[in-house]
C-alpha positions in Angstrom: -53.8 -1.5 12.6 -50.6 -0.8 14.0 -50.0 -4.5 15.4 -47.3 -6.4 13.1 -46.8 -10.2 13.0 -43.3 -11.2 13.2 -42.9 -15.1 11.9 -40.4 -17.2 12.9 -41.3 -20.0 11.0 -41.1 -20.9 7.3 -45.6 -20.8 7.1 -45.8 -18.2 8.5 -49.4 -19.7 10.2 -50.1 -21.4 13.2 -49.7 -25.2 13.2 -52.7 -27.9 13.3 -53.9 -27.3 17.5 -56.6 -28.1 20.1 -56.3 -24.8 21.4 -55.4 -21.7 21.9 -54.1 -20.5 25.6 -53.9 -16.7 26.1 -52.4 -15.2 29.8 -50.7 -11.9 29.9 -49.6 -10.1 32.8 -52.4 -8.9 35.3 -53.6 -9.2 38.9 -51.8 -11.9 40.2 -50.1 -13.6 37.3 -51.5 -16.9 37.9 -52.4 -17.5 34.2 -49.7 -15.9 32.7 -47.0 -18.0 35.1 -49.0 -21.2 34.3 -48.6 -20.4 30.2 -44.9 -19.8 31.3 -44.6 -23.0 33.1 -45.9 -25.2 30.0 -43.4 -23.0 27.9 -40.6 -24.1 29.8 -41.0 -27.7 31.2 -42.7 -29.3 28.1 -41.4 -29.3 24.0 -41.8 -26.2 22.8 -41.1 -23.8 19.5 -41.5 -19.9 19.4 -43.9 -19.6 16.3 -43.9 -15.7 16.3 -43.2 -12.4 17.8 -46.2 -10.0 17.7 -45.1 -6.0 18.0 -47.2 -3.0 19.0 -46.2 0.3 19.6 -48.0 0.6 22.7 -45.9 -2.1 24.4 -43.4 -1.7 27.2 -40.9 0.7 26.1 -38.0 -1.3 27.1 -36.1 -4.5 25.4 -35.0 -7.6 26.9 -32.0 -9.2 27.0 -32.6 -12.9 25.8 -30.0 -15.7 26.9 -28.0 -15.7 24.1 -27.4 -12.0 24.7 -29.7 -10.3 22.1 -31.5 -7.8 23.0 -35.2 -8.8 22.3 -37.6 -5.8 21.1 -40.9 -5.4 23.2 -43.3 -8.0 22.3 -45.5 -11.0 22.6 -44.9 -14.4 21.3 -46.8 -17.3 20.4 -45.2 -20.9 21.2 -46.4 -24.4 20.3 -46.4 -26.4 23.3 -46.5 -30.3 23.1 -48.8 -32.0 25.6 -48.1 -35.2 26.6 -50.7 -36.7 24.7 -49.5 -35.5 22.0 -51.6 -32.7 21.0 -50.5 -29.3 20.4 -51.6 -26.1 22.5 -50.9 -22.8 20.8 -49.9 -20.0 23.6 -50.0 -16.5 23.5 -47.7 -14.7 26.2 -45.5 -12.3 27.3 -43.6 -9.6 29.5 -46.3 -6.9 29.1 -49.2 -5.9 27.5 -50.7 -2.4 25.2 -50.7 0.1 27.6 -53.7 2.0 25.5 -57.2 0.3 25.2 -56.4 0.9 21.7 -53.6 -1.5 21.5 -55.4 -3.8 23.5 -58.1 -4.2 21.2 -55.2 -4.2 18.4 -53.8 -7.1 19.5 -56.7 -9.0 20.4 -58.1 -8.7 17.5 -54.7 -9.8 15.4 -54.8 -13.0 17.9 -58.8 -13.9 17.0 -57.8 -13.2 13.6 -55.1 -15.5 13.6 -57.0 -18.6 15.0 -60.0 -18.3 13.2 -57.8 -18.8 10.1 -56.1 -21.7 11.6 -59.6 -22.7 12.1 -58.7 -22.9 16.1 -61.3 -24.9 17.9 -61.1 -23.2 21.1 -59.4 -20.1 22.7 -58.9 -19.8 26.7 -58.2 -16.6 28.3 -56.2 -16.8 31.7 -57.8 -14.0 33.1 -57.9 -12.5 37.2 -60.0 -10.0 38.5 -59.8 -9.0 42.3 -62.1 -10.0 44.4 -62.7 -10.1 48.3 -61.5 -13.1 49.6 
């Protein structure tokens, strides 16, 4: 595989969670700006930055004024009852069905080591309405 992990913690593994949300961008962003909304408005901590090839060939500029290679990133989020929520995210996706399946697979990988109980995929087809 061609799909590298980048940790940003001292574990280098995902924390004890209750699940695992996954929304990337797609028809209509709903799940991806719903991911993005519990990033942002409850605690959160960037866990690790996962980087493929076949991502977005541009970087971002962060807030601090880094520039930020392509990527995806998995946060802890902190519900409000105290559990923890493990999110997978970000600005683009593979652009090959190859690096699709790359990084899919890494992410499967990664919470059935953390022995994840669940995994949700924000996902939006289009349909008539």
């Amino acid at each position: 595989m061609s799909v590298e992990v980048e940790w940003l913690t001292k574990d280098e593994s995902l924390p004890p969670h209750c699940m695992l949300m996954a929304a990337l961008p797609g028809v209509g962003n709903v799940g991806k700006l719903f991911v993005d909304t519990m990033i942002e408005s409850l605690p959160s901590r960037k866990l690790a930055r996962i980087l493929h090839p076949d991502l977005l060939p541009h970087a971002i500029l962060s807030d601090n004024g880094l520039l930020s290679p392509p990527h995806l990133s998995l946060d802890a989020v902190e519900l409000p009852d105290g559990k923890t929520v493990v999110t997978f995210t970000g600005a683009g996706q593979p652009l090959t069905p190859r690096g699709q399946h790359e990084v899919a697979c890494l992410v499967l990988d990664l919470a059935h080591q953390s022995g994840c109980p669940l995994v949700l995929v924000l996902a939006g087809l289009s349909a008539q309405p």
